[in-house]
N, C-alpha and C positions, 0 to 999 in steps of 0.2 A: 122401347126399341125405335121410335120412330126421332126420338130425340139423337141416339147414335145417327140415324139415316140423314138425320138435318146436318150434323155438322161432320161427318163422312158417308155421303152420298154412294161413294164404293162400295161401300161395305157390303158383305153376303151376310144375311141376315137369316136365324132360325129361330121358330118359336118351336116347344116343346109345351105341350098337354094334357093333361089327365082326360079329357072328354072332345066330342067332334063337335063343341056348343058355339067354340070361337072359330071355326077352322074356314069360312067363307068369307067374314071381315077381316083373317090375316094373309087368306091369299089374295084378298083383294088390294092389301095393300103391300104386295111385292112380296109377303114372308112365305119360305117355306117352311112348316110345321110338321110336326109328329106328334102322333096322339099314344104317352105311353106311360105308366107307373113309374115314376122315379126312383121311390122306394123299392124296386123291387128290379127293374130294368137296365139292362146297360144302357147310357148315354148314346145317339148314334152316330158318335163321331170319334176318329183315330188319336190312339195319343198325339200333346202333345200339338194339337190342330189349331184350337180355337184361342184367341186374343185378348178374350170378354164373354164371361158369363155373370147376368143378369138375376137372379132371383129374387124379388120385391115382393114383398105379403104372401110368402110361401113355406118357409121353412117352419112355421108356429103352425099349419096343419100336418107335419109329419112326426114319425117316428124313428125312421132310419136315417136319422143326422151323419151316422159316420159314414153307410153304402154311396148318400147323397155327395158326402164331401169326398169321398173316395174318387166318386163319377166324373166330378166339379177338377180335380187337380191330377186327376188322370187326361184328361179332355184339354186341358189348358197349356198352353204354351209354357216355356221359363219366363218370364219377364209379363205372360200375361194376366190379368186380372178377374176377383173376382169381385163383384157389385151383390151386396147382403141389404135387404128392406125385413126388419121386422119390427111387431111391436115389442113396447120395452113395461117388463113387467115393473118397475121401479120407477112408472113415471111419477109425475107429483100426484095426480090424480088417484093414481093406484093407492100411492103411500098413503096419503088420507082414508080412504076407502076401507085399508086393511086395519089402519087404527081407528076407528068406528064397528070394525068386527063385518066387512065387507070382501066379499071376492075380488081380486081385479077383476075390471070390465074384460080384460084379454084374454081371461081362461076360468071360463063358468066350462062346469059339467054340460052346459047343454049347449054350449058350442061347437062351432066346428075345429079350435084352438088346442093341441093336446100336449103343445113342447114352449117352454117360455124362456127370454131373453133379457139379459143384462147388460150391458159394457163389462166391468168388469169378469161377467161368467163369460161372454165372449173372449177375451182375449186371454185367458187361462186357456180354454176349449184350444184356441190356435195356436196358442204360446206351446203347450204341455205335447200336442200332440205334433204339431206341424212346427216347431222353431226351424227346425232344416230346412225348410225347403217353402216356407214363407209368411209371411208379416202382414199385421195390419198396422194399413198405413194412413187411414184416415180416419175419421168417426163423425160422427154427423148427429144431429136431435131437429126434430120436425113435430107440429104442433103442440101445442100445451093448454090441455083442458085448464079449467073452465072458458078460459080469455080471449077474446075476440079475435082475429085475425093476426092484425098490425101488430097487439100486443104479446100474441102466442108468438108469430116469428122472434119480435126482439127475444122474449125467455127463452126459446129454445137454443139458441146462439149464443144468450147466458149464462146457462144451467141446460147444455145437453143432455145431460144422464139422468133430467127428470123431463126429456119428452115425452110424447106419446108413442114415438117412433122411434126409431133408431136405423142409420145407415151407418154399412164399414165399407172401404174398401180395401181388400185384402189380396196380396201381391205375390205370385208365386216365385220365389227367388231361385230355385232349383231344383233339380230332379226329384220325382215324388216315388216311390218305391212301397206304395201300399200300406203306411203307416195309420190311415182314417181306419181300414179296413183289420187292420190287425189289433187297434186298441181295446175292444172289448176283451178280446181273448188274453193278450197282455194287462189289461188293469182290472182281470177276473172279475169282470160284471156282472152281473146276477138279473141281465136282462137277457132272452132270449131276439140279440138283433139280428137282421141279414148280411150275411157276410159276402152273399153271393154263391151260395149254394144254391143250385136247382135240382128237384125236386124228384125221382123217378129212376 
């Protein structure tokens, strides 16, 4: 966020939460925060508000990818963006790993990692359920185990789809009408997810 702040200084800036661990180094630095479950909570901001939403090494600790993305393109403008950071279960690293009879490093059982990402599953994921109403329009690969710095940048600019990371950014092109939140029940899932039902 503070990279937004450098090259647009205007900008109203919010962080969002799980815990009050970070909530005094982001008021300190101008953000106002909210401490709340994603997965489970509304966003607290009106359709349609926000310009740019940010989520970097977040979405590989959840479960409720469709509530989240429902929250994410409910919240977001036409025309505004969203910024996806996660790791890429397909990195070079990983593939070696799995053919030696190895876990990826990104999702052992005794991690905190419970959802994993591809390029290609990503843009199925955005393509199948969100074509209407928006695209990804970037893609991006950031470090590449084993290789030193200088030489992981050049690879991952070479071969993105075997970083270790993976960035998109994905563009909301028009009205979003619930389509995140209604896909489980449309392509009869057999996971019990949140659809935003509360409780009582």
């Amino acid at each position: 966020m503070l990279i937004v702040k450098r090259y647009h200084p205007e900008a109203e800036l919010f962080g969002v939460d799980s815990s009050h661990l970070n909530l005094d180094k982001l008021k300190d630095l101008g953000i106002e925060t909210r401490v709340l479950n994603i997965e489970t909570n509304d966003l607290p901001f009106a359709d349609n508000s926000i310009d740019l939403i940010i989520a970097n090494q977040v979405l590989e600790h959840t479960k409720e990818i469709f509530w989240i993305n429902h929250e994410i393109f409910r919240c977001l403008k036409v025309g505004g963006v969203f910024f996806m950071g996660v790791p890429n279960v397909l990195s070079f690293h990983n593939r070696i790993l799995m053919l030696l009879g190895y876990h990826p490093t990104c999702n052992k059982l005794t991690s905190a990692h419970v959802r994993v990402f591809s390029k290609k599953d990503v843009l199925v994921f955005y393509h199948q359920i969100g074509n209407s109403f928006c695209q990804v329009e970037k893609f991006y690969g950031s470090q590449f185990y084993p290789f030193p710095k200088k030489i992981a940048r050049f690879l991952s600019r070479l071969f993105p789809t075997m970083a270790v990371a993976s960035f998109y950014i994905i563009k909301k092109i028009a009205d979003y009408n619930g389509e995140f939140i209604n896909w489980p029940e449309y392509a009869q899932l057999e996971t019990n997810y949140f659809r935003g039902e509360k409780e009582g």
